[in-house]
C-alpha positions in Angstrom: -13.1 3.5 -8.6 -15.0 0.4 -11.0 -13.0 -3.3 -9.7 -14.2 -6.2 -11.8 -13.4 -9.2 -10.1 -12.8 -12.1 -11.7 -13.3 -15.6 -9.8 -11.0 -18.3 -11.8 -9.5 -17.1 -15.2 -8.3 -20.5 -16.8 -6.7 -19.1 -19.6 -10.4 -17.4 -21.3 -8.7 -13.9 -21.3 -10.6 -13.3 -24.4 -13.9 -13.9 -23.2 -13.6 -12.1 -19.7 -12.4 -9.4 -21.8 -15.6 -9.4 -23.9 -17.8 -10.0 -21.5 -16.3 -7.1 -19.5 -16.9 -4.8 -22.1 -20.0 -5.9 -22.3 -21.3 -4.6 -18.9 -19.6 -1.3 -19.6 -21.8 -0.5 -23.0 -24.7 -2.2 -21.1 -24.4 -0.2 -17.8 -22.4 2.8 -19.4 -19.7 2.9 -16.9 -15.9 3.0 -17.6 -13.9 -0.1 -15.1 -10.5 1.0 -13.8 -9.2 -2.2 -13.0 -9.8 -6.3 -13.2 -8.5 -8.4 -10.4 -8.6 -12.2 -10.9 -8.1 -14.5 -8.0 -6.3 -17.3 -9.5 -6.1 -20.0 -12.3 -4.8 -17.6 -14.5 -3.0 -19.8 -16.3 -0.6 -17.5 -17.9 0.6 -20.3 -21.0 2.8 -18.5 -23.0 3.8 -21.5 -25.6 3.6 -25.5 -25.8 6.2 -25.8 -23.0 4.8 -23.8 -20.5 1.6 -26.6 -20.6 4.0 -29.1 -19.2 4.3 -27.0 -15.7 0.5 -26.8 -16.1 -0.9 -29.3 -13.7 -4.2 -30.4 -15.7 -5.4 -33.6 -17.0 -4.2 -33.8 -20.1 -7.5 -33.3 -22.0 -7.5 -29.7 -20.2 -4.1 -28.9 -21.5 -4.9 -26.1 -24.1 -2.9 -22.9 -25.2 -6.3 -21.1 -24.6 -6.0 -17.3 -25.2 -3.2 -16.0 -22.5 -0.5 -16.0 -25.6 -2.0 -13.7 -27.9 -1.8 -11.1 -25.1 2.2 -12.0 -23.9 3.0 -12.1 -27.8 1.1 -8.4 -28.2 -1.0 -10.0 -30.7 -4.2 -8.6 -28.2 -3.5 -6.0 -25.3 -5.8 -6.2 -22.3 -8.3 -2.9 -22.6 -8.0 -2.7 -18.7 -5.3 -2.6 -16.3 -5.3 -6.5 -14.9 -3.8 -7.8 -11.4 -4.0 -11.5 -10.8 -2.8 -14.1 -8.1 -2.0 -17.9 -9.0 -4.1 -20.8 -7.9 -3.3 -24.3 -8.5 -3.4 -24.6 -12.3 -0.8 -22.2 -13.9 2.2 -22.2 -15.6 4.0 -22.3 -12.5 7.2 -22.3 -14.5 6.9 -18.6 -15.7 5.2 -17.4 -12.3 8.4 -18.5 -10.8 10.2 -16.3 -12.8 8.1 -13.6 -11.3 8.3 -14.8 -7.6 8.1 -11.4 -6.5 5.7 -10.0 -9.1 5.8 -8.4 -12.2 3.9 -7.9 -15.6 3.2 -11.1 -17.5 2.3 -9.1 -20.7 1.6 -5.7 -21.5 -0.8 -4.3 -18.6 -1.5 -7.7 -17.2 0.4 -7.6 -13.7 1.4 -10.9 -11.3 1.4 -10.0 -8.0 4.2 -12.7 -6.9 3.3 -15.2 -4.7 2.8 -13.0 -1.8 2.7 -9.5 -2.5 1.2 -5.7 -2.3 0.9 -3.0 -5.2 -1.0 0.4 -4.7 -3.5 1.2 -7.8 -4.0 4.6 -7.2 -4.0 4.9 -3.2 -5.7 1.7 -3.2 -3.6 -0.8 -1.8 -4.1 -4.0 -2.9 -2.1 -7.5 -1.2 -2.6 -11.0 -2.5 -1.6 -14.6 -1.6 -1.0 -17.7 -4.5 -1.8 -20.9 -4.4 -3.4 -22.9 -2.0 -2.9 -24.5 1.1 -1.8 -27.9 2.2 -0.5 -28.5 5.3 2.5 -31.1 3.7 4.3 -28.5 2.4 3.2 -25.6 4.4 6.6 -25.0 6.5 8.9 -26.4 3.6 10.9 -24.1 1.5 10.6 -23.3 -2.1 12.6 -26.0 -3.7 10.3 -26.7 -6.5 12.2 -26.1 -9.8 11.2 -26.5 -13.5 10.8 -29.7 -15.2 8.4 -30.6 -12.6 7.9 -34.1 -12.0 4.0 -35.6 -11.2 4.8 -34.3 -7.2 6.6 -31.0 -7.6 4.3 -30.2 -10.4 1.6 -30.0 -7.5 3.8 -28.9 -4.5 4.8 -25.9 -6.3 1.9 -24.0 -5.9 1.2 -24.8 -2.4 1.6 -21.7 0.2 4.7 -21.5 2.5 4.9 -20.3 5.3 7.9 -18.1 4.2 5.1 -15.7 2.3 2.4 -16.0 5.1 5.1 -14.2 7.4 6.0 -11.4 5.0 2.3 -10.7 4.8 1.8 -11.0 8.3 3.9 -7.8 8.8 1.9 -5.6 6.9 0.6 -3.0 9.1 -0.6 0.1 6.5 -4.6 -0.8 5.7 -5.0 -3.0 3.1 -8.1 -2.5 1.0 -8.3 -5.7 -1.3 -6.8 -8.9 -0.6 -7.0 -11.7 -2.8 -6.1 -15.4 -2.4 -7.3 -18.4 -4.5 -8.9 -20.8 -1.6 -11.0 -19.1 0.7 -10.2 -18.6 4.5 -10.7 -21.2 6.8 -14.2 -20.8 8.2 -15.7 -18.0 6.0 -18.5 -20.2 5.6 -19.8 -19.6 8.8 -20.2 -15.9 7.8 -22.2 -16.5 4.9 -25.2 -18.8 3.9 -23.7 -22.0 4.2 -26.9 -23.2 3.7 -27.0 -22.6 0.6 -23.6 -23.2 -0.8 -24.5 -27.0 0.0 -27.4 -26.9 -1.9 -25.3 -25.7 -4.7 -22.2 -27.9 -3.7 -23.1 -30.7 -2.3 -19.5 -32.1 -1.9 -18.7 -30.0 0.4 -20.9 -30.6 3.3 -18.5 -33.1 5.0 -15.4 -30.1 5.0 -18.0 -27.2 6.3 -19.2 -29.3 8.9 -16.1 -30.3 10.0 -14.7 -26.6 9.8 -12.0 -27.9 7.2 -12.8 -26.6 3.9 -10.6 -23.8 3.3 -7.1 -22.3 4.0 -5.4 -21.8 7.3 -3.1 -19.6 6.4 -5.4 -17.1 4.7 -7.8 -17.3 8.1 -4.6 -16.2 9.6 -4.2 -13.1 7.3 -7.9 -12.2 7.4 -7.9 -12.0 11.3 -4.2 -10.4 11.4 -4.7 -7.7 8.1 -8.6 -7.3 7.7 -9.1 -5.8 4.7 -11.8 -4.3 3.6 -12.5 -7.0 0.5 -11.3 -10.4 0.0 -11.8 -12.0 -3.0 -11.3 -15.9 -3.9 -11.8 -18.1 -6.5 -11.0 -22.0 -6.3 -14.3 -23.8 -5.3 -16.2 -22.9 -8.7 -19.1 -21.2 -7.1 -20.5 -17.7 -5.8 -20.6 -17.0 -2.0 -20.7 -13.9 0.0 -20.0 -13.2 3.2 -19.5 -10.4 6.0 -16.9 -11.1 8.8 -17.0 -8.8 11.5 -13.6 -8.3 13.7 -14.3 -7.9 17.4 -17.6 -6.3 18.7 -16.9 -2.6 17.1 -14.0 -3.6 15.0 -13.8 -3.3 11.0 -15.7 -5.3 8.7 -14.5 -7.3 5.5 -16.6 -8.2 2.9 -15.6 -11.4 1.5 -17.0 -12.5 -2.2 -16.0 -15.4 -4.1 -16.5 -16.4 -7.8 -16.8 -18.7 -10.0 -15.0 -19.4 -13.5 -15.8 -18.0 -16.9 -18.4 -20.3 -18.4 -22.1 -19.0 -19.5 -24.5 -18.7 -17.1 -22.1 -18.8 -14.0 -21.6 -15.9 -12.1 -17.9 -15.1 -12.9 -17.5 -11.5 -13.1 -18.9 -8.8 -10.4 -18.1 -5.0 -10.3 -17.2 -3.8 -7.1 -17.2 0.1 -6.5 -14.5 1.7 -4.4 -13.8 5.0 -2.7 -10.3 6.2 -4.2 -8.7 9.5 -4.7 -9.5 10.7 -8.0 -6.6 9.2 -10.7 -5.1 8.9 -12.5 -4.5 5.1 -11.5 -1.9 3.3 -12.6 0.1 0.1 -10.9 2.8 0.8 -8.4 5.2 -0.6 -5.9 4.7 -0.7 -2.3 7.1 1.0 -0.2 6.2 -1.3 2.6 6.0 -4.5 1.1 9.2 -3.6 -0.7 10.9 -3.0 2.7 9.6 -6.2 3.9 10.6 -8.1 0.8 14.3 -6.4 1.8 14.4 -7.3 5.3 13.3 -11.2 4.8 15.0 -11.6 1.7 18.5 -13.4 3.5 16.5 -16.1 4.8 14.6 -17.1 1.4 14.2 -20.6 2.0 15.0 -22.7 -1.0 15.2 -26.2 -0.3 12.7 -28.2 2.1 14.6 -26.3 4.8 11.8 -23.8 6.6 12.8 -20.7 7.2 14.8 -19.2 10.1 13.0 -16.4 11.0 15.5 -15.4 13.9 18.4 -14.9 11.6 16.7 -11.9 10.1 19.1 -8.8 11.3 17.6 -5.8 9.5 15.6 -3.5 11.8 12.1 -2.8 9.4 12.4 1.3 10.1 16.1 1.2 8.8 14.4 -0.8 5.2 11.8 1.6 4.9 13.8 4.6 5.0 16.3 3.1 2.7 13.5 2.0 0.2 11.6 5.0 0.2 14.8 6.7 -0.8 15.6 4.5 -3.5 11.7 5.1 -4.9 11.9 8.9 -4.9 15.1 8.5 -6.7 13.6 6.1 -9.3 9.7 6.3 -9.3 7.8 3.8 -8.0 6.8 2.3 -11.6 7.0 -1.6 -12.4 10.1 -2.3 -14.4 8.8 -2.6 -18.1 8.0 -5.7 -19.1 9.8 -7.9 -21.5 9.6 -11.2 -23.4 12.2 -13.9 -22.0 10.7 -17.0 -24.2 9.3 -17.5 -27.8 5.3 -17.1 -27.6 3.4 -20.0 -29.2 2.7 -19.9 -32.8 -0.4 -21.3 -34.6 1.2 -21.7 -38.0 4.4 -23.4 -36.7 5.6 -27.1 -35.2 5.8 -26.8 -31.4 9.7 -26.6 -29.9 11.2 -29.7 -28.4 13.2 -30.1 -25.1 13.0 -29.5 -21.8 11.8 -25.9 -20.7 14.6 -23.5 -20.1 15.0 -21.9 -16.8 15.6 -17.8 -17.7 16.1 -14.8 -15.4 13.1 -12.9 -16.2 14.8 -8.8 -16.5 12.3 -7.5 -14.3 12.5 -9.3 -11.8 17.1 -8.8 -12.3 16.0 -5.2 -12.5 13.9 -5.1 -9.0 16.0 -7.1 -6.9 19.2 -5.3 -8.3 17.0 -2.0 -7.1 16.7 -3.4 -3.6 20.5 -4.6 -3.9 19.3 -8.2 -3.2 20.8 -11.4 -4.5 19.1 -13.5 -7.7 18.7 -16.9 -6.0 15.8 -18.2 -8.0 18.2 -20.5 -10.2 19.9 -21.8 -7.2 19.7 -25.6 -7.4 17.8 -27.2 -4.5 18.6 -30.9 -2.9 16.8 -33.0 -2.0 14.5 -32.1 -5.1 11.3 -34.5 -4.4 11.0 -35.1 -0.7 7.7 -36.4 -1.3 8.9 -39.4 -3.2 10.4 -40.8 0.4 8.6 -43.7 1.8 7.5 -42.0 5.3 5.4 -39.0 2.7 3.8 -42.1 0.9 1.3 -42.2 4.0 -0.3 -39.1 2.3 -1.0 -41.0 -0.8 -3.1 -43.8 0.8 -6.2 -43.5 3.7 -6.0 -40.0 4.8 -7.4 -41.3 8.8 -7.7 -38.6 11.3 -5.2 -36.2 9.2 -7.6 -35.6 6.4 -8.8 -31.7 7.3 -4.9 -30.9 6.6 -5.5 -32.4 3.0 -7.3 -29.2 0.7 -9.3 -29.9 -2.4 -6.8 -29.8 -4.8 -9.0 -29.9 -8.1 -12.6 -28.8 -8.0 -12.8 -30.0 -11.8 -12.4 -33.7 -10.7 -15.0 -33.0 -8.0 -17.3 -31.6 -10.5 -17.1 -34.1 -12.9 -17.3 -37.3 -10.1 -20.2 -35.2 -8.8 -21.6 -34.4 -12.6 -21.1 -39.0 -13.1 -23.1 -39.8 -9.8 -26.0 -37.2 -11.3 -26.3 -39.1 -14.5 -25.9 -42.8 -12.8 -29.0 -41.2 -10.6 -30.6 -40.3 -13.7 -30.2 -43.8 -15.4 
């Protein structure tokens, strides 16, 4: 099996697209699949862009729509995670996965599919240790701090993953793990990244979490996106243990290495996306103590034994199929030739995600209001906002593009 993996999409379907189908005339091969590892930025109209936490001068409808609208249909079956510049508003709608358009699949915000018998398992966002143990109480309109916090990875997903125990074979999450560096030429990357020297001295620059999941699931890939750059590297578990080969990219500009294709023993096909009966078991048993204020979790309270959900999943599958529940529209898509809407964005129940849950006989709670809404707008969180002291390696780097350009002003000032 042919992955192309894609480092951060930022809305440029059309040219990943293009450039894809470039390498297949050029190398004659056929790709079976394209994974992107965040920043999909899946902006279906003028009000998704104000859950799109960008500087204003980034805020662009870029190509995503033409693709939710069925305007363009991608050639190849796509699987992305988010990162921490969507349109956070519609990937909630999808919190446990789904298709964002025609053949273009979310994978949640934690989550496993199989393409094929390929099993593939996926963490969004990023890390920050401020929000790590809080709930999910973000909801749309975001204000300046939930626009942010909503993307930032609970713990609440971390444990789901963390009780996968089939193989995984790809894993993707948008920061990289927590000390990958030191598996790779480190050297190197601060040559090419010179900002980041402080972090990968200090053993900061990356996500705790997804260390967690690397040493706990080791998967045969991991992909990432995030920092803007290309890095490989090997990490060995335990002196005859299994290997994972890590690979991170960058995003889709000319002359950056944004795209590589990645070949993968798999039963013959056809491959198509499906449901995990695993994941979908674990989804069942953890799904009472969704936490959905700033409340963390209570683990203990979870009552179903895991052998009793996978039998009663895997019956539910061979009575059904284990095919995604079609997709379907749930706003209007943007429109060049017409005025943009007004108001605030509308909250809807997306129908496949109604449609899975209602498989797995679970409550819809997304629309549940949470209180208090913005716990970070309490004077004891304002410490965050000022001298980050001996706290800083909790703190991720939340925008590369601000790096960039800072880094991009000293070059010239040096030049001057």
């Amino acid at each position: 099996m042919k992955i192309a993996v894609e480092g951060c999409m930022h809305g440029d379907l059309d040219n990943v697209y293009k450039t894809l189908e470039y390498v297949e005339r050029q190398r004659d091969i056929k790709v079976d699949l394209l994974i992107c590892c965040g920043d999909f930025q899946a902006v279906r109209n003028e009000r998704d862009l104000e859950s799109l936490n960008v500087p204003r001068k980034y805020r662009a409808m870029n190509s995503f729509w033409k693709y939710f609208s069925g305007e363009q249909v991608a050639p190849v079956p796509t699987i992305f995670i988010g990162g921490n510049h969507e349109a956070s508003n519609y990937l909630w709608e999808l919190y446990y996965g789904g298709w964002a358009a025609p053949n273009i699949y979310f994978l949640g915000f934690a989550g496993v599919v199989k393409f094929g018998n390929i099993r593939i398992g996926g963490l969004s966002g990023i890390y920050n240790a401020r929000h790590y143990r809080f709930g999910h109480y973000e909801r749309p309109p975001y204000n300046e701090n939930t626009i942010r916090s909503v993307y930032h990875v609970r713990e609440y997903d971390v444990h789901k993953l963390m009780q996968v125990e089939e193989r995984i074979d790809v894993f993707l999450s948008h920061d990289w793990p927590l000390g990958i560096t030191d598996c790779g030429n480190s050297k190197k990357l601060i040559r090419q990244k010179p900002f980041f020297e402080k972090e990968i001295f200090q053993k900061t620059l990356g996500n705790k979490a997804a260390a967690q999941l690397l040493e706990e699931l080791k998967p045969t890939y991991w992909f990432s996106a995030h920092l803007h750059c290309h890095f490989a590297a090997s990490v060995q578990h335990g002196e005859d243990g299994p290997v994972t080969n890590f690979l991170a990219l960058d995003k889709c500009l000319p002359g950056r290495k944004f795209l590589q294709i990645v070949d993968i023993e798999s039963d013959s096909g056809p491959h198509e996306i499906l449901y995990d009966e695993e994941w979908l078991a674990i989804t069942r048993k953890f799904h009472s103590v969704f936490p959905l204020t700033t409340k963390s979790a209570d683990f203990g309270a979870v009552q179903l034994d895991m052998q009793d959900c996978r039998q009663w999943v895997r019956n539910r599958l061979q009575e059904r199929g284990a095919r995604p529940f079609e997709f379907e529209r749930t706003v209007p898509c943007h429109n060049p030739s017409q005025c943009s809407p007004n108001g605030s964005p509308a909250l809807p129940r997306n129908p496949q995600t109604e449609s899975l849950l209602q498989l797995l006989e679970l409550p819809y709670v997304l629309d549940l209001t949470s209180e208090p809404r913005d716990p970070i707008s309490s004077p004891a969180s304002m410490i965050y906002q000022g001298s980050l002291g001996a706290d800083n390696e909790e703190i991720p780097i939340d925008d590369v593009d601000e790096l960039e350009e800072l880094e991009e002003e000293n070059v010239k000032t040096e030049d001057e």
